[in-house]
Legacy VTK file of the C-alpha trace (Angstrom):
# vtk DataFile Version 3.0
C-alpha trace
ASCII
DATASET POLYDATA
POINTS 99 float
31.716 -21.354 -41.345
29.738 -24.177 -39.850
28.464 -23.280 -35.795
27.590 -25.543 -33.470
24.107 -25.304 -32.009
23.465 -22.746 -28.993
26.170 -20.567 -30.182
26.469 -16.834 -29.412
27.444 -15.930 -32.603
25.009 -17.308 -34.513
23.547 -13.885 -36.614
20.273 -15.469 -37.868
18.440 -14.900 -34.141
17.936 -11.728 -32.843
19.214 -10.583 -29.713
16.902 -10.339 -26.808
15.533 -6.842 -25.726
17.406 -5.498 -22.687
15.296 -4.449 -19.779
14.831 -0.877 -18.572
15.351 -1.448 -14.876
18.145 0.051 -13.288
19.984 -2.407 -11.078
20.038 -0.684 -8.163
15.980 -0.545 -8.628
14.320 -0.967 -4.939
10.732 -2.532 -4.390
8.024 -0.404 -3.721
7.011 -0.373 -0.312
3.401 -0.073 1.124
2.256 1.473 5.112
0.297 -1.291 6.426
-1.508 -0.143 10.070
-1.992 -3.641 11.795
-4.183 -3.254 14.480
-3.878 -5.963 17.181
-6.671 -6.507 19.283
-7.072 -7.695 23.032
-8.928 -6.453 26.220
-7.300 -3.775 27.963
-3.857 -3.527 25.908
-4.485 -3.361 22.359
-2.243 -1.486 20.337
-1.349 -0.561 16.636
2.189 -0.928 14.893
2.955 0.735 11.292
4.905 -1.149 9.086
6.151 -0.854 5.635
6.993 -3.893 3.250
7.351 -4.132 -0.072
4.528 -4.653 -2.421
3.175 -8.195 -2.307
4.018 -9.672 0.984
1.804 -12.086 2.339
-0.675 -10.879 5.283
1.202 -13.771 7.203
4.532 -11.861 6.700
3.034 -8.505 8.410
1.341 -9.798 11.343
4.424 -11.568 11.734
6.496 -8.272 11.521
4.262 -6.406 14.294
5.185 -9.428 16.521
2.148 -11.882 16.591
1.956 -15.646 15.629
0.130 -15.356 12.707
-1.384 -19.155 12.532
-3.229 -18.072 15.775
-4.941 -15.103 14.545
-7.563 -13.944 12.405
-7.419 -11.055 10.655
-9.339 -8.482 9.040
-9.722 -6.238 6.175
-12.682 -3.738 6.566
-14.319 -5.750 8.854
-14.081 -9.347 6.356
-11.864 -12.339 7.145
-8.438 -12.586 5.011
-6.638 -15.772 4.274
-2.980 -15.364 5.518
-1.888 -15.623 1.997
-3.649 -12.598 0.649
-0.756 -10.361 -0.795
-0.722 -6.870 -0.258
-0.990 -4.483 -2.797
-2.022 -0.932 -1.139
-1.701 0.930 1.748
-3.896 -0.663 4.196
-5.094 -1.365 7.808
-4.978 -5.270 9.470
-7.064 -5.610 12.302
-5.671 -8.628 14.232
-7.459 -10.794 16.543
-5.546 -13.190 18.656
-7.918 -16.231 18.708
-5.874 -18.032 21.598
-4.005 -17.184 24.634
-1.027 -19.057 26.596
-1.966 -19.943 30.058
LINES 1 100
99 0 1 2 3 4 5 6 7 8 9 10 11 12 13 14 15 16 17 18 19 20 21 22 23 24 25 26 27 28 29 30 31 32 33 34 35 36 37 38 39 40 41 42 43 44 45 46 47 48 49 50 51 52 53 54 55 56 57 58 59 60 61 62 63 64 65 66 67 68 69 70 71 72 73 74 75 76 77 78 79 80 81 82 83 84 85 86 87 88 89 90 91 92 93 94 95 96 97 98
């Protein structure tokens, strides 16, 4: 029996290994404390995400415009494409104001 090529039924390939994940598998989420900072009302807003969102994506979700901040790890500038991997804290500073 002659088969055409790409068929399923050819039995000289082997057939791929399944994966283990369940379907109904969830990311793992991460805490991430962001910090924002401003004179007189600073405040600091908890939120989880899953593993790998961009540090734009979180200071996003705690409410600030992200391309007019800088923001901090430990004290040290972050790009806004740093993923995050680990719990962690973002201290956000607002580097303009509307007027």
């Amino acid at each position: 029996m002659r088969l055409h090529r790409g068929s399923s039924k050819d039995v000289r390939g082997s057939s791929p290994a399944a994966e283990s994940l369940p379907l109904s598998a969830s990311p793992s989420l991460v805490p991430v404390d962001v910090e924002i900072v401003r004179p007189g009302r600073g405040r600091t807003v908890r939120v989880e995400v899953p593993v790998g969102t961009l540090v734009r994506a979180v200071v996003r979700s705690a409410g600030e415009a992200p391309e007019g901040c800088a923001v901090l790890i430990e004290g040290m500038s972050v790009p806004l494409d740093t993923p995050t991997e680990r719990p962690t804290r973002l201290t956000v500073v607002p580097t303009f104001s509307g007027g």
